[in-house]
N, C-alpha and C positions, 0 to 999 in steps of 0.2 A: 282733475282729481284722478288718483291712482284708482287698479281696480280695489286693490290692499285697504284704499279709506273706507270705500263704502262699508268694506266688510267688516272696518271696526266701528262704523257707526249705527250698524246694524243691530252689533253686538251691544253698543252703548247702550239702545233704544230698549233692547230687548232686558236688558239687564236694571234700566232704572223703571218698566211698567213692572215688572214684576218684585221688586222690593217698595215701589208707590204703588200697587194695588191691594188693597186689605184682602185677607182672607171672606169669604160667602159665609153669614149668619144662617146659611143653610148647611155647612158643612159637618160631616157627620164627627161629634166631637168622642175624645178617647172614651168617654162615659158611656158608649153606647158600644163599645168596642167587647167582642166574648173576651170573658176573664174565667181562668181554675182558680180554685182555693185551695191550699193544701194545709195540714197543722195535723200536727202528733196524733192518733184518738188514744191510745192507753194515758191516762192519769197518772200512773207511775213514769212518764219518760220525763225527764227534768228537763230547763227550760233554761238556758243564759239569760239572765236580765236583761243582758243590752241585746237580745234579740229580740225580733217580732215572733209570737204566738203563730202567726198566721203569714203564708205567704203565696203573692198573686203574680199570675202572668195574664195581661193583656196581648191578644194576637187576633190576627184578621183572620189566619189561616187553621184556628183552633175549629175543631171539628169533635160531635161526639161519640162518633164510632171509636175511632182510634184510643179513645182515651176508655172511654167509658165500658164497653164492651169487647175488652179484653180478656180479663181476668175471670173464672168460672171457678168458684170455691168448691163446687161440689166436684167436677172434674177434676179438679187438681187432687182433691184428696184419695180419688178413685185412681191416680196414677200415679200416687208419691211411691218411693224406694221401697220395695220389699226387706221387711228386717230381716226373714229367713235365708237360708242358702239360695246363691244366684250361681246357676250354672254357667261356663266361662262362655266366651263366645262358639268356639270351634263346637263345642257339643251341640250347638240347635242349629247348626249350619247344615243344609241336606246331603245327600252323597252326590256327586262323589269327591264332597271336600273333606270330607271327614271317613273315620276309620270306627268299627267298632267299639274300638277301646276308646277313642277321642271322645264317641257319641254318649259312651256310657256317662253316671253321673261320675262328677269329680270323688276325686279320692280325697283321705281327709288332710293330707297335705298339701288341698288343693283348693281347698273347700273357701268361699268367701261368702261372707253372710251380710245381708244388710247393714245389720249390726254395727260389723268392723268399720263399715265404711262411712255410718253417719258420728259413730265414736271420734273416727279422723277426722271429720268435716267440720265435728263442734271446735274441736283444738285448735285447729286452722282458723276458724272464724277471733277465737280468741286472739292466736298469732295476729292476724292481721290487726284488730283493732290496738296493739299493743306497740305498734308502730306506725309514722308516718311518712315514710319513702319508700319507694320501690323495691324489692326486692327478684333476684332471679330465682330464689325458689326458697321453699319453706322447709320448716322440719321431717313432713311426708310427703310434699309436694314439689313438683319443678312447673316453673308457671311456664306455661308457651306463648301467651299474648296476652297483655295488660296495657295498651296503647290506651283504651279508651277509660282506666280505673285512674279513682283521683287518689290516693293512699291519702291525702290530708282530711279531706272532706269522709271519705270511705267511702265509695258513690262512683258506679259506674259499673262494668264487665270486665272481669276478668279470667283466663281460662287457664285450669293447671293440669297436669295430670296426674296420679296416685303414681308412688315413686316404687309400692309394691305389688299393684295391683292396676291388672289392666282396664282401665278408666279413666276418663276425661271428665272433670268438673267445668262447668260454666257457672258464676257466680255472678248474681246479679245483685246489686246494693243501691238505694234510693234515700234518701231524705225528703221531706217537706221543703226544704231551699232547694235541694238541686232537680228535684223534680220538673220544680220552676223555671231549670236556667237551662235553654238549650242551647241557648249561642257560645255557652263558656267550657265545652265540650270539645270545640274541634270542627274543622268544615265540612266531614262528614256525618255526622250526627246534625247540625247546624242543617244542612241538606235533607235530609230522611225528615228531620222533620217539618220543613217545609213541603215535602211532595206527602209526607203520610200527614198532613194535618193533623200534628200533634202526637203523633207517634215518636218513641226511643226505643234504643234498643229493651231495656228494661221491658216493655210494654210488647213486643213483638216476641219477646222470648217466652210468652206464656202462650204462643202459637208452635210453637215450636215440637211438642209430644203430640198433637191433635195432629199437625201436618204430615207429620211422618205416618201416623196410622193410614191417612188416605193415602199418600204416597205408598204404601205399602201396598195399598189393597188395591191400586190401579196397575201396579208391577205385575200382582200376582193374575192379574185375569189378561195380561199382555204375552202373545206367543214371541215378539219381538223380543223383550225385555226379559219378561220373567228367569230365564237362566243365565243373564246377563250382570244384573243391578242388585243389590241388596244394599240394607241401612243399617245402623245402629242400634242398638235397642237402647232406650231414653226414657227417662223418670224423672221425675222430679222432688224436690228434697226442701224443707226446710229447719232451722233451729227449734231447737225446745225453745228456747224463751225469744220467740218471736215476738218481734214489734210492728206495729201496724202504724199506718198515716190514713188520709179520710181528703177525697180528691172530691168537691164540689163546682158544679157551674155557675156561672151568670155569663146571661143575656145567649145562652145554647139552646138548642130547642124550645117547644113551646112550654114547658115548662121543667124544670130543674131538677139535676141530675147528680146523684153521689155513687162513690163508691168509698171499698173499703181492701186498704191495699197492703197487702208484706213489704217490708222494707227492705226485705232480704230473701233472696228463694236460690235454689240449684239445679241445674239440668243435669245427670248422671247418663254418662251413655258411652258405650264399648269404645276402648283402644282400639284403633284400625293398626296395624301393622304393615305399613303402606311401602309400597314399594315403587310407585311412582306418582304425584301428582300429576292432573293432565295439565300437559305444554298448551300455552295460546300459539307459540309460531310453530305447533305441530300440526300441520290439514288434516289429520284425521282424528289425532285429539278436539280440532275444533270443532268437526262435524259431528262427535256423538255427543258431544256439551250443547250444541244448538238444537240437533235431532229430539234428544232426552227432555229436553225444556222445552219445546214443543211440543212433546207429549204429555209433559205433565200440566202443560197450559203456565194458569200464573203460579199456580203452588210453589215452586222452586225457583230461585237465582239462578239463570244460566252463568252466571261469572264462574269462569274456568277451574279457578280454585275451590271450589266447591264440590269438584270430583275428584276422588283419588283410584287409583289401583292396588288394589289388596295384595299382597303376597303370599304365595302358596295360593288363592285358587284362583285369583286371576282379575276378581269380580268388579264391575266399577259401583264405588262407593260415595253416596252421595251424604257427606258428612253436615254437610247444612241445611238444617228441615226447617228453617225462619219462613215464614210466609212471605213470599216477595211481595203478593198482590198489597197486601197491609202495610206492607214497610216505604213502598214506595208509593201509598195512596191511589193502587188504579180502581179508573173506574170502568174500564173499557180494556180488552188484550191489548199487550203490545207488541205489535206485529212485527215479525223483524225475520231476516233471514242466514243473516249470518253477524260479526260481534261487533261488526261496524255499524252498523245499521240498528243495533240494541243499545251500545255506549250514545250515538248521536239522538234516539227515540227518550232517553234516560235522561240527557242532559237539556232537550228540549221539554221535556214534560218541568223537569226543575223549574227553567226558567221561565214556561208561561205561567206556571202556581205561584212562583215566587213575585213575578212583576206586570202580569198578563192576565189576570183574573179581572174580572169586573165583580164592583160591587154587589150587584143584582146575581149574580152568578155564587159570589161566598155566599153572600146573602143565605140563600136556597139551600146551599151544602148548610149552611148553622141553624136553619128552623128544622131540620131532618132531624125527629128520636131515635133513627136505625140508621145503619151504614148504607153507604152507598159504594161500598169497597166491594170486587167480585169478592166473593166469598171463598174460604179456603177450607 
């Protein structure tokens, strides 16, 4: 007998105990599996018949930091868009980026008010729900990245910039169905939220203006950085006639957990003027992208595209305040020294969350009512 037989009878053997062995009467069935609930809460939002009221996701990797202590109602209101005049960027930039005349307030043909710019935001929203395909830019807008927006569903991120005014919109839109479906997203989102336990982007991006404050204020006490680094200035925005959903647990915690969520919100924050994104095959663009992230610990993505270079005064600018520690579920730094060493620590955290967790181990992460995420 060949060596080749053994090995298919091996295979035989192996392949008919496992389709004749019954599943274990001890085996942990879908019933006991954490499940969200999500459904409409305003009364007014009308309902397709041949849909469900109510929609669930069962997961092993559901957790209730990520989901659940996100969103901070009173915070967000204390950082929404000022409707008054917003001075442009160049004016609160220190010297010696600025000029007298730059620093003074805008002139009136200069002037931008809150106002104008949630006026534009409403229309926009309109625009969008008035169609269901892609568009490269809207009436006051030109989108820059809409990879991860579904235009049918209306559900997902998408980011544009004011076509008269120097600003960046991030828009974030949610449903009760899609909230639920993270695999039908794409493989990065599909990923985020297996390492962030129940994390989307939706959910990370209400870290986002809170990030940046501490980011700011570890800059400012840094003699390294400080006259190096600056951010954006970031707000946050929502619709007049906002709609809400109501995101509930089972079998999370010791006992059971809601919340109550916008369906829709905006991140507002400066135009950069960018005159170089930093290079990965540049050495020395890599080593202030790994140095920087090291310094700010997990608060920040070191992924390279995350910095740019300002034009006119030089400054590198870190235009993504998303929490990484949240987004990617750590619970511990990830130590790394340079971008090979971070992509390979990235994709091995993936795959022991994804297929390398023991029971007893989620188990422990799902009785927990507080995060076990470093904190941002």
């Amino acid at each position: 007998m060949t060596d080749y037989s053994y090995h298919y009878i091996f295979l035989a053997v192996i392949s008919i105990s496992l389709t004749a062995t019954p599943r274990s009467i001890h085996h942990r069935s879908s019933h006991n599996i954490p499940c969200i609930i999500t459904e409409w809460d305003d009364a007014d939002v009308s309902h397709n018949q041949s849909s469900p009221k109510q929609f669930r996701l069962y997961h092993n990797n559901l957790e209730i930091g990520p989901i659940f202590h996100q969103y901070d109602r009173a915070y967000f209101l204390q950082h929404l868009l000022p409707q008054g005049i917003i001075p442009p960027r160049k004016s609160i930039l220190p010297q010696p980026y600025t000029t007298t005349e730059e620093a003074a307030l805008p002139s009136k043909n200069q002037e931008i008010t809150g106002k104008e710019l949630s006026d534009l935001l409403e229309s926009l929203i309109r625009e969008i729900y008035s169609i269901n395909y892609r568009r490269s830019e809207y009436k006051d807008f030109i989108v820059i990245k809409q990879r991860d927006f579904n235009p049918k569903t209306h559900a997902g991120l998408i980011i544009l910039k004011f076509k008269n005014y120097p600003f960046v919109v991030k828009l974030f839109m949610e449903t009760p169905a899609t909230f639920v479906s993270p695999f039908s997203k794409g493989f990065e989102p599909m990923a985020f939220f297996i390492m962030g336990s129940g994390i989307n982007r939706y959910l990370s991006g209400f870290s986002r203006v809170r990030n940046a404050e501490a980011i700011r204020a570890n800059i400012c006490q840094s003699a390294t950085w400080n006259d190096r680094v600056a951010l954006p200035r970031k707000w946050f925005w929502e619709p007049i006639n906002q709609k809400w959903f109501t995101v509930t647990s089972e079998r999370l915690g010791t006992y059971g957990h809601s919340v109550r969520l916008p369906s829709m919100y905006a991140i507002i924050c400066d135009a950069i003027d960018i005159e170089t994104p930093l290079q990965i095959l540049n050495p020395e663009h890599r080593k202030i992208g790994m140095e920087l992230s090291r310094f700010l610990g997990a608060r920040v993505d070191p992924h390279i595209d995350n910095f740019v270079i300002e034009k006119e005064t030089g400054l590198i600018i870190i235009v993504d305040t998303e929490c990484f520690s949240i987004m990617v579920g750590l619970r511990e730094p990830l130590a790394c020294s340079n971008y090979v060493n971070w992509y390979y620590g990235l994709c091995s955290k993936c795959w022991k969350d994804g297929f390398c967790r023991s029971k007893k181990e989620r188990h422990t992460f799902q009785q927990q009512n507080c995060t076990t995420i470093i904190c941002c």
